[in-house]
C-alpha positions as CSV (number, residue, x, y, z in Angstrom):
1,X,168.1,-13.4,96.9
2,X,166.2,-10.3,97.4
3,X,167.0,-8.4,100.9
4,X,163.1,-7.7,100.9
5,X,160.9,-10.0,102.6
6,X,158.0,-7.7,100.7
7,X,157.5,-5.1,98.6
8,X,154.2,-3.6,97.4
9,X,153.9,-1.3,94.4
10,X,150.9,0.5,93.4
11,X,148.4,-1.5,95.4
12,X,145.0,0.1,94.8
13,X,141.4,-0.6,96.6
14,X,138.2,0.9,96.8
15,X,134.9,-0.5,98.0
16,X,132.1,1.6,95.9
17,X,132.6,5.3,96.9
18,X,135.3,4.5,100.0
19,X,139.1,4.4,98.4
20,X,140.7,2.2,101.2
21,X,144.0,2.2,99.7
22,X,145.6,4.8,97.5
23,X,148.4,4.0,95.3
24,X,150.0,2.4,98.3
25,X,154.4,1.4,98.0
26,X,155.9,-0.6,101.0
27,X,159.2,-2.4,101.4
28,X,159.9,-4.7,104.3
29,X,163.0,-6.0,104.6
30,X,163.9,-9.6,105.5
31,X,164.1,-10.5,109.5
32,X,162.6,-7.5,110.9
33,X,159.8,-6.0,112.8
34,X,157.9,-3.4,110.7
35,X,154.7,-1.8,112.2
36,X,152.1,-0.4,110.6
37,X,150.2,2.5,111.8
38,X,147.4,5.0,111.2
39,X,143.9,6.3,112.3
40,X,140.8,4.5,112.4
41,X,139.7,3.6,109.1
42,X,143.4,4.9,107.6
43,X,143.4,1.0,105.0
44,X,145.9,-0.9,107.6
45,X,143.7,-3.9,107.7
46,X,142.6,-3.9,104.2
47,X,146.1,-4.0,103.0
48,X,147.1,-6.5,104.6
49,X,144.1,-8.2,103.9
50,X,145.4,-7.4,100.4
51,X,148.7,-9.3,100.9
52,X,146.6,-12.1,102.9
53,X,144.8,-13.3,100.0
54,X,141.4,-11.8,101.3
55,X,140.7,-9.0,99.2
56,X,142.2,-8.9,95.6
57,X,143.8,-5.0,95.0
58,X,142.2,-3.2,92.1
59,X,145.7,-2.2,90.6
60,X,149.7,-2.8,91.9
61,X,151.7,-5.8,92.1
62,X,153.1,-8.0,95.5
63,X,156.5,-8.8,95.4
64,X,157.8,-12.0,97.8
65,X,161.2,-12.5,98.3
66,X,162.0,-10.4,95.3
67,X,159.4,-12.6,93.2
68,X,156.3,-11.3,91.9
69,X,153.5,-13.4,92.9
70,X,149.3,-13.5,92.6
71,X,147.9,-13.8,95.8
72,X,144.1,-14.4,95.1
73,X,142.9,-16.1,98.3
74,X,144.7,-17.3,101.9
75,X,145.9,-20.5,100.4
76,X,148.0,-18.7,97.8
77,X,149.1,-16.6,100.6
78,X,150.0,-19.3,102.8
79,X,151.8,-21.2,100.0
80,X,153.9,-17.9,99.8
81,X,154.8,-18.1,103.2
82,X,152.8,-15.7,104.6
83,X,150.6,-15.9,108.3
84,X,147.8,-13.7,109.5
85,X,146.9,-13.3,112.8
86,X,143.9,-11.5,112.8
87,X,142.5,-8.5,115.6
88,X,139.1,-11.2,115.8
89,X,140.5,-14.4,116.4
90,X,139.1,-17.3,113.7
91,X,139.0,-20.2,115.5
92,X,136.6,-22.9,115.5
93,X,135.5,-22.5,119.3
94,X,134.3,-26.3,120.4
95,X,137.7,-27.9,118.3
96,X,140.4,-28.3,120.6
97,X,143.6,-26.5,120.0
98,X,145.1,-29.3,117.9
99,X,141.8,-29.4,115.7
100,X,142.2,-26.0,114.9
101,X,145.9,-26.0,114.4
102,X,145.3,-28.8,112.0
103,X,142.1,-27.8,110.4
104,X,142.9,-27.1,106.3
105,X,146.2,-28.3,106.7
106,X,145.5,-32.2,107.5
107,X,148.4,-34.2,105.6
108,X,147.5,-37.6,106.0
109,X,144.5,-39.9,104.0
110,X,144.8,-41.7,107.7
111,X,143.3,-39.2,109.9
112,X,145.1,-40.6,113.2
113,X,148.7,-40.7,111.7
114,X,147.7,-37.2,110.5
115,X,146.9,-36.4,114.2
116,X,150.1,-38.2,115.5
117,X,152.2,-36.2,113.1
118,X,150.7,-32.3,114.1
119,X,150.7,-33.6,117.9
120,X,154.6,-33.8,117.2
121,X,154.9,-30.9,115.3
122,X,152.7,-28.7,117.6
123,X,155.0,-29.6,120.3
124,X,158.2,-29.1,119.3
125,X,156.5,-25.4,117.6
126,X,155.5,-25.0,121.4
127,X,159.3,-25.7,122.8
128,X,160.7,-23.7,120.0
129,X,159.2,-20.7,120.5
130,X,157.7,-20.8,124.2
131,X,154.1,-20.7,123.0
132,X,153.1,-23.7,125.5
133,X,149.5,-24.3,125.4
134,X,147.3,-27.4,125.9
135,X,147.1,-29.4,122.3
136,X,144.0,-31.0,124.6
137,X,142.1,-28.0,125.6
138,X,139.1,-26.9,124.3
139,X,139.1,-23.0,122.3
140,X,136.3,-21.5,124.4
141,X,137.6,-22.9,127.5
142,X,141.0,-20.8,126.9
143,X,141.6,-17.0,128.1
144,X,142.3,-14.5,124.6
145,X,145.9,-14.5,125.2
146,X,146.4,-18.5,124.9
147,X,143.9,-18.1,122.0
148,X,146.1,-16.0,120.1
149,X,149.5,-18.2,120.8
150,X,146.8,-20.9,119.2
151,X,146.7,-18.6,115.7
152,X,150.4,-17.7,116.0
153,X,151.3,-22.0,116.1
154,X,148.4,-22.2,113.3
155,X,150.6,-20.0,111.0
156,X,153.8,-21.1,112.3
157,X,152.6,-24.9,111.6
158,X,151.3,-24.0,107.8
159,X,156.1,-22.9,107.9
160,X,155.0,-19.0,107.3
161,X,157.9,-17.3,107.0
162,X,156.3,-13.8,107.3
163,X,153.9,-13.2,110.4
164,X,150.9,-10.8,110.3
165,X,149.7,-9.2,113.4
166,X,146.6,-7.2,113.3
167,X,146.3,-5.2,116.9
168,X,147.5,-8.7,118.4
169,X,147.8,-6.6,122.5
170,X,144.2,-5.3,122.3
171,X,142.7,-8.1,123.7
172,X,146.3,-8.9,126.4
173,X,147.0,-7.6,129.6
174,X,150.1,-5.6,129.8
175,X,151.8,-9.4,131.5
176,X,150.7,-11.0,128.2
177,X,151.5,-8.1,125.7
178,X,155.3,-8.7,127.1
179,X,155.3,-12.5,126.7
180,X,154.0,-12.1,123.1
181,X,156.9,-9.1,122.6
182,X,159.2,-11.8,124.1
183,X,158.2,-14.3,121.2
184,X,158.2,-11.4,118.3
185,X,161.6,-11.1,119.3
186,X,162.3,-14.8,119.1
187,X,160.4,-14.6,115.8
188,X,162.7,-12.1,114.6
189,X,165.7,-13.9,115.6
190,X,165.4,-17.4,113.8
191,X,164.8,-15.0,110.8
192,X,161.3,-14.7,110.7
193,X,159.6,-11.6,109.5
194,X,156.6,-9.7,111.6
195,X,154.3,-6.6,110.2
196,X,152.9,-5.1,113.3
197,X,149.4,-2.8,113.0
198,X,148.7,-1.3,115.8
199,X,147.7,1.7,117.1
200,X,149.8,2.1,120.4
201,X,152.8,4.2,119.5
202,X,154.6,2.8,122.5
203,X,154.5,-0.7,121.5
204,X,155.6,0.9,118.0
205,X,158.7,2.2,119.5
206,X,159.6,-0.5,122.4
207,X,159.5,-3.5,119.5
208,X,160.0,-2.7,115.9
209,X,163.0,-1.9,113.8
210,X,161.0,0.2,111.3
211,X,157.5,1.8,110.8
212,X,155.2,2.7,108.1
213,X,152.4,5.7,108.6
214,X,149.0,5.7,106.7
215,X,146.6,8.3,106.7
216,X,143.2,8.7,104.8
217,X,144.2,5.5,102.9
218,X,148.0,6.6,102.0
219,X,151.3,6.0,103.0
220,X,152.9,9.2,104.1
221,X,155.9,8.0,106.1
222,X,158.4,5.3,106.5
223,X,160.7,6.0,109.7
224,X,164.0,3.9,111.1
225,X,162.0,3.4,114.7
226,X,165.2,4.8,116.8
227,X,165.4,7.6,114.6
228,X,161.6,8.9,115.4
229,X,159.6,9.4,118.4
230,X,156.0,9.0,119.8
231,X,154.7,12.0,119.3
232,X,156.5,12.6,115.6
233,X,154.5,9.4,114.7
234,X,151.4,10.7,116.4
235,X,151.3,13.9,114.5
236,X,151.9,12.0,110.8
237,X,148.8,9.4,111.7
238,X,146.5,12.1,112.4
239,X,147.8,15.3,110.6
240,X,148.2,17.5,113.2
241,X,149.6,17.9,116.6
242,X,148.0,15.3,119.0
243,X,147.5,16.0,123.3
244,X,149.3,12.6,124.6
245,X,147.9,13.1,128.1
246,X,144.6,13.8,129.7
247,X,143.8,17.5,130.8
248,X,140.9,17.9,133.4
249,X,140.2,19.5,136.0
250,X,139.5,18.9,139.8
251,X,136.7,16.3,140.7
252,X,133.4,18.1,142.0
253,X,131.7,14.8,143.9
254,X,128.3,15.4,144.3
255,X,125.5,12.8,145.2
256,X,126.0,9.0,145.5
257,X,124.3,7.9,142.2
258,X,125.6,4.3,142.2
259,X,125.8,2.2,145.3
260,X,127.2,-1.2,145.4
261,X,127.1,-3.6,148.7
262,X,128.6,-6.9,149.8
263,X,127.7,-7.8,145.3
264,X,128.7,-11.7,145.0
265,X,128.4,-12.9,141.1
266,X,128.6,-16.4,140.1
267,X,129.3,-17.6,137.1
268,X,127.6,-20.3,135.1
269,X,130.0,-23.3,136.8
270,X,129.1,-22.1,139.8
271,X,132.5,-20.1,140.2
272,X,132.6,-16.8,142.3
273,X,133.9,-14.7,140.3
274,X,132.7,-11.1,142.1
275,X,133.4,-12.1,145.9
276,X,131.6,-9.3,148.5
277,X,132.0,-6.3,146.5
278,X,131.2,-2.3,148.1
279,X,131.2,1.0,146.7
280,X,129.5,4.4,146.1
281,X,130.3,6.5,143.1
282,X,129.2,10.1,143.5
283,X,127.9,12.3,140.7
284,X,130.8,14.1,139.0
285,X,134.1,11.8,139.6
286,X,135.3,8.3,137.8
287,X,136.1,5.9,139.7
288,X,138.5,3.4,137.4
289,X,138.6,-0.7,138.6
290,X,142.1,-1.5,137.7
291,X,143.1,-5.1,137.5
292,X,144.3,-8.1,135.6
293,X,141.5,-9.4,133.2
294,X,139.5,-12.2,134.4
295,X,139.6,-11.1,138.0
296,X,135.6,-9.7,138.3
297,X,135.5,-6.4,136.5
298,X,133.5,-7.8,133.5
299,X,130.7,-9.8,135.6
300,X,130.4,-7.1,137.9
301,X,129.7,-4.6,134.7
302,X,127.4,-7.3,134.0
303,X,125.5,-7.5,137.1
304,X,125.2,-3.9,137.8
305,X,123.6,-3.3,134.1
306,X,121.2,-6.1,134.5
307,X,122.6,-8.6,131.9
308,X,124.3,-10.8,134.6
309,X,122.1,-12.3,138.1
310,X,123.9,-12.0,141.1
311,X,124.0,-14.5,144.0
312,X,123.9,-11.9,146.6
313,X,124.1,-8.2,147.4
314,X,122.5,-5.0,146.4
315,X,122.3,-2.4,143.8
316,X,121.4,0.9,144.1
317,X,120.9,3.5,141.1
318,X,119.9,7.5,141.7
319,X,118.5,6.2,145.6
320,X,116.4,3.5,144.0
321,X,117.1,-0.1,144.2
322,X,117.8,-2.7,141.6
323,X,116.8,-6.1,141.4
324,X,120.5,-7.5,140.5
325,X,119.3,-11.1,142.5
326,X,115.9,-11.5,141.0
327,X,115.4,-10.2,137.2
328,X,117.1,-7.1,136.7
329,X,115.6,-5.8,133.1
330,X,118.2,-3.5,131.3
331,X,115.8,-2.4,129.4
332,X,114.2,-0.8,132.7
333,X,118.1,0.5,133.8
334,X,118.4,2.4,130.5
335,X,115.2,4.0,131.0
336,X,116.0,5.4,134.6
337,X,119.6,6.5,133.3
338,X,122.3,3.7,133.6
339,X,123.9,3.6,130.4
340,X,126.7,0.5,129.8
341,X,129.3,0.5,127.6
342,X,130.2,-2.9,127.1
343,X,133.7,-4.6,126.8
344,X,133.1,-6.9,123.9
345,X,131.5,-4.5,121.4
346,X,131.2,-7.4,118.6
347,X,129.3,-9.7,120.8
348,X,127.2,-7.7,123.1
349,X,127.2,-4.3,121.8
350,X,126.5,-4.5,118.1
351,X,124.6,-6.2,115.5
352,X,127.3,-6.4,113.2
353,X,125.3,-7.1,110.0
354,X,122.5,-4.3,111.1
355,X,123.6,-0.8,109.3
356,X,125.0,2.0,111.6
357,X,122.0,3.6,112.2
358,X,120.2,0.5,113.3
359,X,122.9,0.3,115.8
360,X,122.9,4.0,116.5
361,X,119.2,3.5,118.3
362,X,119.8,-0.4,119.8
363,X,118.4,-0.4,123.2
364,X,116.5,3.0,122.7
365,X,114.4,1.7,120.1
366,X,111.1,2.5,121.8
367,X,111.9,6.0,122.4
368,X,109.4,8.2,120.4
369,X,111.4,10.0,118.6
370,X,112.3,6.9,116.6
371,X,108.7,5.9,116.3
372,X,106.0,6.9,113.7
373,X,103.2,5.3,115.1
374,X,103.5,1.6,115.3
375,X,106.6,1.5,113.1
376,X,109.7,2.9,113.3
377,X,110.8,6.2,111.4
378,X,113.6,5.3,109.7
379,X,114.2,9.3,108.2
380,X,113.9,10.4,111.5
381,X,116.5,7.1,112.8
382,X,119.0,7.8,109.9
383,X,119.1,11.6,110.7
384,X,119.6,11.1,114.1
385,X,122.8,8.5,113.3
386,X,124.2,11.2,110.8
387,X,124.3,13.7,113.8
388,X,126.4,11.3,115.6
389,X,128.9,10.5,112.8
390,X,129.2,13.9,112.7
391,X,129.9,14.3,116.5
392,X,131.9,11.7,116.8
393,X,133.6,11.6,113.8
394,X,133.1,8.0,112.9
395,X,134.6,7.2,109.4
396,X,133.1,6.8,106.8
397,X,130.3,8.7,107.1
398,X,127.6,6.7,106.0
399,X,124.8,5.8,108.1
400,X,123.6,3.0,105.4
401,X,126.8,1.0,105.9
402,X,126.9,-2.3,107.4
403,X,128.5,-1.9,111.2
404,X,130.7,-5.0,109.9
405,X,132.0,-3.1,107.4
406,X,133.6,-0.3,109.9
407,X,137.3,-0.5,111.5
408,X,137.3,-1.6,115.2
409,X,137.8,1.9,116.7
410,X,134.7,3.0,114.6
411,X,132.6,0.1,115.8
412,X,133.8,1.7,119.2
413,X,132.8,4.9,118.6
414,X,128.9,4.1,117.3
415,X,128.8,2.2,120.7
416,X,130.1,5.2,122.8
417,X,127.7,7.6,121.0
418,X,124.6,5.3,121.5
419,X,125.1,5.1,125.1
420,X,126.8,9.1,125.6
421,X,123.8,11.1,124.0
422,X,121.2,9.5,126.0
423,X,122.3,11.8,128.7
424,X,122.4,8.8,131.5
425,X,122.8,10.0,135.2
426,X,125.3,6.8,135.4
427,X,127.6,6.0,132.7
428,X,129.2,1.9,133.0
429,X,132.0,1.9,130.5
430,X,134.4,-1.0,129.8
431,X,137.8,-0.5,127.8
432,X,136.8,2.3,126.0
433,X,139.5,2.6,123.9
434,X,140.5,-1.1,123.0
435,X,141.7,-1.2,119.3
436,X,141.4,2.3,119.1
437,X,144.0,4.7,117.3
438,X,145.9,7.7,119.5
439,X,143.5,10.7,117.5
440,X,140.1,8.7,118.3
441,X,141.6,8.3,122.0
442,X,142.3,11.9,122.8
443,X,138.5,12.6,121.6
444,X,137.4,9.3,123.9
445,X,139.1,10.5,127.0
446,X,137.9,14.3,126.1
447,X,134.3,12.4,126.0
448,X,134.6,10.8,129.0
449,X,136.1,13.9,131.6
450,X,133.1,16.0,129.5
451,X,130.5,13.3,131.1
452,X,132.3,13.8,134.7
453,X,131.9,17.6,134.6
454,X,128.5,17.3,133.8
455,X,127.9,15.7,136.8
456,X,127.7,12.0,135.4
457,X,128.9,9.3,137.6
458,X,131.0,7.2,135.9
459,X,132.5,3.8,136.1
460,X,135.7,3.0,134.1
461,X,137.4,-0.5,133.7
462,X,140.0,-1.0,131.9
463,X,143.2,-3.2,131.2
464,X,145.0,0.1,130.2
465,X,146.7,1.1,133.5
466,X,148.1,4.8,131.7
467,X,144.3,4.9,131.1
468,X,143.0,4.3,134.5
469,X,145.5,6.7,136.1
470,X,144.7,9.5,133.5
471,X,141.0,9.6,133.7
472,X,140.1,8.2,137.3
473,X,139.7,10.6,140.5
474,X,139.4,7.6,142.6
475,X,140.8,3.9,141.6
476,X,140.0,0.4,143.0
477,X,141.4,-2.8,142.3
478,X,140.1,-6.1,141.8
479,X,141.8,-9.2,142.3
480,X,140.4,-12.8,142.6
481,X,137.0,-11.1,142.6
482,X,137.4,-8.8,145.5
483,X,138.4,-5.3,146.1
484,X,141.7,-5.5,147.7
485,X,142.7,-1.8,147.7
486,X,142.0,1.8,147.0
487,X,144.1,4.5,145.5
488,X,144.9,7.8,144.3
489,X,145.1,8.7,140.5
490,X,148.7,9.1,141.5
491,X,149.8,6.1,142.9
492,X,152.6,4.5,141.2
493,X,152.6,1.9,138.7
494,X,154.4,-0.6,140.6
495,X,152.3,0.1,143.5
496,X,148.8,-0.8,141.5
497,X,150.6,-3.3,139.6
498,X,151.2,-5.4,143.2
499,X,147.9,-4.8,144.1
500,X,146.7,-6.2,140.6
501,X,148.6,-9.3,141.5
502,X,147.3,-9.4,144.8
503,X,150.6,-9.0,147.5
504,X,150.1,-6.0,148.5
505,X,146.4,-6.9,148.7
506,X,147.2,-9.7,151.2
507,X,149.3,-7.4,153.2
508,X,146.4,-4.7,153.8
509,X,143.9,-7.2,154.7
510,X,146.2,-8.8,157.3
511,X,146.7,-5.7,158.6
């Protein structure tokens, strides 16, 4: 028996004129936890893709358990053993969590002793390996992190042996990122081996036993995890040193530019989900909404940029109200300089099957530069995207490309280029940095302090807590839809992190 769970040899992949993967050689040895890392773009996903039966390499050979195998589609990767657990969930959303966990894998000619038998085996999966989660419940009903314990049972039900996770925290908060860590390790333990990809280098070091560095579609390292360190593994993904922290200067507050008062969202049950929120932000300062997610920050993003109607409250942008009760047009907010960044760039900020420059002008489409008469210019729209790759560095550079057909962090970046050069007085921005690597982060964050010392007013959520210290002047934090405190950028984590699960907001109120 072979000590490797995997070993790839040669694998080689292009897709016209991009070469994803370049003569690519990994070994993963049985019963470990082996991360994957790299840039944007660097052909993580696509090899593993590769070894999921999704794309077919050009050239190189897969080795399972010391045997070579031909791994044309998912099925001859889940007959191998293997179990992908992708960034973008694939779940059937209205199928219950025992429909999807059985769907392709139903054993039985009678569908309800086929249903009687996964009920069984989903539960004792569930006891096993502390993934409890309600065989009843319906997909869309569930929060992300339930969602992904739903694809980890799906592969763990079809007996996988090996376990891919493809940036499985970038959707968690940091109490979910430590249950699924908890269940890696549990993984691990009954023998099971896990290939990580992910781009934060402290996850990288806290969890796995070795890791594997790509760049520009190569391997260039293999390290023993104890024997390396965060910013070694920072400098071989990017090729050069990397700034882990956030260098600005003093806030210069100017003018309020965004006022929020007594702002009560409902949501479409009839659920308060933003309960009585104030506050100004000035011109020049970021104030960061800390919090667990689900606790208001993404309908009050929503209701401030127009998208979302509120119940009650008021909005005012630059001195000028908006109607966030009535019919609040975001076209309108764009025009007089609110610009939104939104959380979930697949579903609300990009068309994936438009090309990047289509997506490069979404929102601004009417603006005259863009326009040749009745019709729009596309030289003049494709130039204009080409100047942003270039700005921002988005990979590859080709404005033609389907947005589908970029890496997450990419996506990311078209999104925060869109909305940045329109020079907004007010800049809304939700986790900028979700499922982006440590190189595209430092130029994010570089982005985002360059907006505030232009004299931007800015509005930062995000689930990163690091993130929301580093970049914030002032920070609030929202729990059970309200505001329940206030704080420096150099609180303490444990301090937030009570207020995030509301004690310490209790405490203040009562006081």
């Amino acid at each position: 028996m072979s000590e490797l769970a995997i070993e790839l040899k040669g694998i080689d992949k292009s897709f016209g004129l991009v070469h994803a993967n370049r003569d690519i050689n990994l070994k993963v040895r049985k019963g470990t936890i082996h991360g994957i890392i790299g840039e944007n773009g660097a052909g993580k996903s696509t090899l593993m893709s590769i070894l999921y039966g999704f794309y077919q390499a050009d050239r190189g050979t897969i080795e399972i358990d010391g045997r070579k195998v031909d791994i044309r589609d998912p099925n001859a990767a889940i007959a191998a053993g293997i179990g992908m657990v992708h960034q973008h969930f694939m779940l059937v959303e209205n199928f219950t969590v025992l429909e999807n966990v059985m769907l392709g894998a139903e054993e039985s000619q009678i569908l309800n002793a086929g249903i009687t038998k996964a009920r069984a085996e989903l539960k004792r999966l569930e006891k096993e390996y502390a993934l409890e989660v309600d065989p009843d419940a319906v997909i869309e009903e569930l929060p992300v992190g339930l969602q992904q314990r739903v694809e980890i049972l799906k592969a763990l039900y079809r007996k996988a042996d090996i376990l891919i996770l493809d940036e499985p925290t970038g959707v968690l908060t940091p109490a979910e990122a430590d249950h699924l860590f908890r269940i890696l390790g549990q993984l691990k333990a009954e023998g099971k081996t896990v290939i990580l990809i992910t781009h934060k280098l402290r996850e990288i070091m806290a969890i796995t036993d070795a890791v594997s560095v790509m760049r520009r579609g190569e391997m260039v390292a293999t390290r023993v995890t104890k024997e390396t360190s965060v910013e070694e593994l920072a400098e071989l993904m990017v090729g050069r040193r990397v700034l882990l922290r956030v260098e600005k200067g003093e806030a210069k507050p100017a003018d309020i530019k965004l006022s929020v008062k007594n702002l009560t969202v409902r949501d479409s049950r009839g659920v308060t989900m933003v309960d009585d929120v104030s506050f100004d932000i000035r011109a020049g300062e970021i104030v960061g909404i800390a919090g667990v997610a689900g606790n208001g920050q993404s309908e009050l993003m929503e209701a401030i940029s127009g998208i979302r109607r509120a119940a009650s409250g008021s909005v005012t942008l630059a001195g000028r109200p908006v109607d966030v009760t009535g019919h609040a047009d975001p076209a309108e907010l764009r025009k007089r300089g609110l610009a939104h960044v939104p959380e979930d760039r697949h579903h609300v900020g990009l068309v994936l099957p438009f090309e990047e420059s289509e997506n490069a002008i979404l929102g601004y489409h009417d603006d005259p530069k863009y326009r040749n008469g009745f019709l729009l210019d596309i030289d003049a729209i494709r130039a204009d995207a080409e100047e942003k790759i270039a700005a921002y560095d988005i990979r590859p550079p080709n404005a033609r490309l389907k947005t589908a057909n970029f890496s997450g962090g990419n996506q990311q970046k078209i999104v925060l280029a869109r909305e940045m050069e329109r020079d907004p007085q007010v800049l809304i921005i939700g986790q900028p940095t979700r499922g982006v690597d440590v190189g595209a982060i430092e130029f994010i964050h570089k982005r985002i302090i360059g907006m505030r010392d232009q004299g931007k007013a800015v509005l930062l959520v995000s689930v990163e807590l690091d993130e929301i210290r580093a970049l914030s002047d002032r920070i609030l934090v929202m729990f059970a839809g309200r505001v329940v405190g206030e704080r420096t950028p150099d609180a303490s984590e444990g301090e937030l992190g009570l207020l995030m699960a509301g004690v310490e907001g209790r405490k203040e109120a009562a006081e």
